[in-house]
C-alpha positions in Angstrom: -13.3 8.3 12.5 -14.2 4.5 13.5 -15.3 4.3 17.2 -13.7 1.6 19.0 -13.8 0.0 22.0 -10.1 -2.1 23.4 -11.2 -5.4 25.5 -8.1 -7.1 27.2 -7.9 -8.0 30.8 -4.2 -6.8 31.0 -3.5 -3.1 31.2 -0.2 -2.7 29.3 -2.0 -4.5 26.3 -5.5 -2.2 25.7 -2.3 0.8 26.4 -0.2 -0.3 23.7 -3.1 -0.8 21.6 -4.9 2.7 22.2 -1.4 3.6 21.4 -1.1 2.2 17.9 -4.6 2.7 17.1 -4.3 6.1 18.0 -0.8 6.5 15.6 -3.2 5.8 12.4 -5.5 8.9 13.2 -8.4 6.7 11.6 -10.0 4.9 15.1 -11.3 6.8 18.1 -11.3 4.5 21.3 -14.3 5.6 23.2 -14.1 2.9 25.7 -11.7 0.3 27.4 -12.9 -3.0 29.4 -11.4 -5.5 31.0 -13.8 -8.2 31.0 -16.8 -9.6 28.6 -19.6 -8.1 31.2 -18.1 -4.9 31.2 -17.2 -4.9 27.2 -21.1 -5.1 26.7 -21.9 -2.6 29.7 -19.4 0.2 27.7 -21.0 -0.8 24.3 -24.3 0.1 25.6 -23.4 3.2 26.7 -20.7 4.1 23.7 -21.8 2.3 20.9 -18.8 1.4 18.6 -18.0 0.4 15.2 -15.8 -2.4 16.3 -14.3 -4.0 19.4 -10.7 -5.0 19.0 -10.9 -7.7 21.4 -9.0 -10.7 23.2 -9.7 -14.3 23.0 -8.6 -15.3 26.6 -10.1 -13.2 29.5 -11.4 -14.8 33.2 -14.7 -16.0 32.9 -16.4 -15.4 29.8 -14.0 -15.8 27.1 -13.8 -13.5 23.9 -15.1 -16.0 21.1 -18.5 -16.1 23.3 -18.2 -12.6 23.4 -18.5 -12.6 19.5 -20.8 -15.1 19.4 -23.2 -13.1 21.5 -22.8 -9.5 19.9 -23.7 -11.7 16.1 -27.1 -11.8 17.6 -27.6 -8.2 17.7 -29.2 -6.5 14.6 -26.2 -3.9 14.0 -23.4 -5.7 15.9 -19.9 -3.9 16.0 -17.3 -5.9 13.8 -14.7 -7.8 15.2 -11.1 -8.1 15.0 -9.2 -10.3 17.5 -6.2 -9.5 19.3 -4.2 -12.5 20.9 -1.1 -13.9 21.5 -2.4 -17.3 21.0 -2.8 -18.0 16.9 -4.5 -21.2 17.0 -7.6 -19.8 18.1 -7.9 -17.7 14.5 -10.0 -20.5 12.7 -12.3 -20.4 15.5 -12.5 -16.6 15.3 -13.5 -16.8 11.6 -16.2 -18.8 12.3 -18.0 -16.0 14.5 -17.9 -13.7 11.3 -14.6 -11.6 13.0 -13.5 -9.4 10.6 -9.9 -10.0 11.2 -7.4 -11.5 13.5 -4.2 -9.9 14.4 -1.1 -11.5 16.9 0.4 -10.2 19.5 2.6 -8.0 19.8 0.9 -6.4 16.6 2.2 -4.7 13.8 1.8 -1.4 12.7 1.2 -1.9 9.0 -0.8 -5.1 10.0 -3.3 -3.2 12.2 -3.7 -0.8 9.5 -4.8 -3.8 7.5 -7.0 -4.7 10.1 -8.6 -1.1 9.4 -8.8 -1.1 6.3 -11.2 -3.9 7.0 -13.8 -2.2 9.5 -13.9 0.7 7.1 -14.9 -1.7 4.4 -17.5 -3.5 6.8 -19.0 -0.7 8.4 -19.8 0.8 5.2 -21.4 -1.8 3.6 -23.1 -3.3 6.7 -24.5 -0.3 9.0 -27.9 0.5 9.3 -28.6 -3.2 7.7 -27.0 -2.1 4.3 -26.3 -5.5 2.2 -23.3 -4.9 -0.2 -24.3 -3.8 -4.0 -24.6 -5.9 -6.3 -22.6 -5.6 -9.9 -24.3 -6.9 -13.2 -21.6 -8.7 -15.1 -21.8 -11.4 -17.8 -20.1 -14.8 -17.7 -20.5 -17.4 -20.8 -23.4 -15.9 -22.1 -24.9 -15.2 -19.2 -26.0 -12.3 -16.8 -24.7 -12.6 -13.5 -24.9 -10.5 -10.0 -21.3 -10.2 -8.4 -21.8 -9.0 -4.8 -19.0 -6.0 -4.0 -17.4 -7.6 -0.8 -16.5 -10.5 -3.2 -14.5 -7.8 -5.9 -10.9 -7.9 -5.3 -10.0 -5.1 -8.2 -11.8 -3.8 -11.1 -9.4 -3.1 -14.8 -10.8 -1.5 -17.5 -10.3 -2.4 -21.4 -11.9 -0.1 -23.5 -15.0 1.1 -23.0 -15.8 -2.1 -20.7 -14.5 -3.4 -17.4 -13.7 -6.7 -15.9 -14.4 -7.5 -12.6 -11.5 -9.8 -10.5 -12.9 -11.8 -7.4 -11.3 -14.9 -5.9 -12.7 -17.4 -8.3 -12.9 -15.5 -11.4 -13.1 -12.8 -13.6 -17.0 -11.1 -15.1 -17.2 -8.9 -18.1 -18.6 -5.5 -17.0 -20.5 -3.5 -19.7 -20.7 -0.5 -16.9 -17.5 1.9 -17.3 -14.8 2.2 -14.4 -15.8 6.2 -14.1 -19.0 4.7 -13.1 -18.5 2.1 -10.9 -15.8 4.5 -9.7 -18.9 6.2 -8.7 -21.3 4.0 -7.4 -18.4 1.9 -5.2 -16.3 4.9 -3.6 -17.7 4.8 -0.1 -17.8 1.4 -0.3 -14.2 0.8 0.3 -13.1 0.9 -3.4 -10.3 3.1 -4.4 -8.9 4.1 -7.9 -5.5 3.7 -8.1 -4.8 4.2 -11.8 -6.8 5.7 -14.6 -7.5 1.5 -15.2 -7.9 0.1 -11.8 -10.4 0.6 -9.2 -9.2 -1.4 -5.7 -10.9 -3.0 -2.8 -9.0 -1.5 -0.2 -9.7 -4.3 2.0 -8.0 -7.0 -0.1 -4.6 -4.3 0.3 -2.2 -6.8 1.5 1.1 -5.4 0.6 2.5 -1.5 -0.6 5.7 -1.4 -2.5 7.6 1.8 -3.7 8.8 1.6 -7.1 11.4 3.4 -8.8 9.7 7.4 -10.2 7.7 7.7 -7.2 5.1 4.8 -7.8 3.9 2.2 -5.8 2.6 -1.8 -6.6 0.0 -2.8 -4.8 -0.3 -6.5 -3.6 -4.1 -7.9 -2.9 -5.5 -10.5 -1.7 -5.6 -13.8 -3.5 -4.2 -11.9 -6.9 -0.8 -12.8 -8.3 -0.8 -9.7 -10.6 0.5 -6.2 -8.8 -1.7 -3.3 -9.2 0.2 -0.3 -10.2 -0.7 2.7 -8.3 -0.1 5.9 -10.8 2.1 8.8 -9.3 -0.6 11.0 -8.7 -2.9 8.8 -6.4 0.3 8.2 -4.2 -0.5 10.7 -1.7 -4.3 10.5 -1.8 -4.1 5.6 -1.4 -1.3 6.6 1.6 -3.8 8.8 3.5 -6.8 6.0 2.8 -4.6 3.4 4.2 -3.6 5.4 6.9 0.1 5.2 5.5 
């Protein structure tokens, strides 16, 4: 479970968001605060994964908020929560993992989660993402794992998708299957391994399938019969 902690200075807001949060059975909210003073008073004493927090509070606002917590050496991610949608660029530039609109959507937040999972396993306890030896024109290359959308395999090789281009993998999807599970990757098919962060859209197909629509990538990602069940409970679904 992710331990989170809801700041929003109105009450009916951090309820309705306990509330959703709590309908994914994937987030434990451990604290609730009002405030930016009292956000980093229940942090100190609950420690959290992330802080689902809003950009317009009295005082202190929730960007400086953000912009404080980067400076700490395991900081909690970040994922906004406003009504107001022109402050997301300004988010992104304090490193929030993602940014969600009020009134917020179910399968939106469990975007959003998909997210944290992905960033608090590959950044707790100072972990830097792994790195993937690929080749590219001749050359050997290292393709950081945060920057993989989806892995396909051909043969005995694999080809590595990111959201400039594609790298030539000589290590076999059973492998990086392997090395990448608990870092947010997910295999779908007996030929694709996924990101679950870049999960953007689920779509039922006829026999009981799904499609998978990621980030960036015009091509679906099929989603074999038997992983249904198993990608539904990983996205919370």
């Amino acid at each position: 479970m992710i331990k989170a902690i809801i700041v929003d200075d109105e009450a009916p807001a951090r309820s309705e968001l306990r509330f959703l949060l709590g309908e994914t059975q994937q987030v434990e909210v451990v604290a609730e605060a009002t405030n930016v003073r009292e956000a980093i008073e229940r942090l100190k004493d609950k420690g959290a994964d992330v802080m689902f927090l809003d950009v317009n509070m009295p005082g202190a606002n929730g960007i400086q908020l953000a912009e404080a917590l980067s400076r700490l050496k395991f900081p909690p991610a970040i994922v906004f929560v406003t009504a107001y949608s022109e402050h997301a660029a300004r988010a992104f530039d304090v490193n929030a993992v993602d940014y969600l609109v009020k009134p917020v959507e179910s399968d939106r937040l469990i975007q959003a989660i998909s997210k944290v999972k992905h960033h608090v396993l590959t950044y707790s306890k100072g972990q830097q993402p792994e790195r993937i030896p690929v080749e590219k024109s001749g050359k050997k290359l290292l393709v950081s794992t945060d920057k993989i959308h989806y892995i396909m395999a051909k043969d005995d090789y694999s080809y590595l998708h990111t959201d400039a281009d594609r790298y030539l993998s000589t290590v076999s999807l059973a492998q990086l299957e392997a090395k990448l599970e608990l870092q947010g990757f997910f295999r779908v098919h007996r030929r694709y391994l996924v990101n679950l962060a870049c999960v953007e859209e689920v779509s039922p197909v006829s026999g009981g399938t799904l499609l998978l629509t990621l980030t960036g990538e015009e091509e679906s990602i099929p989603v074999s019969r038997r992983r249904v069940a198993s990608l539904k409970k990983a996205l919370g679904l």
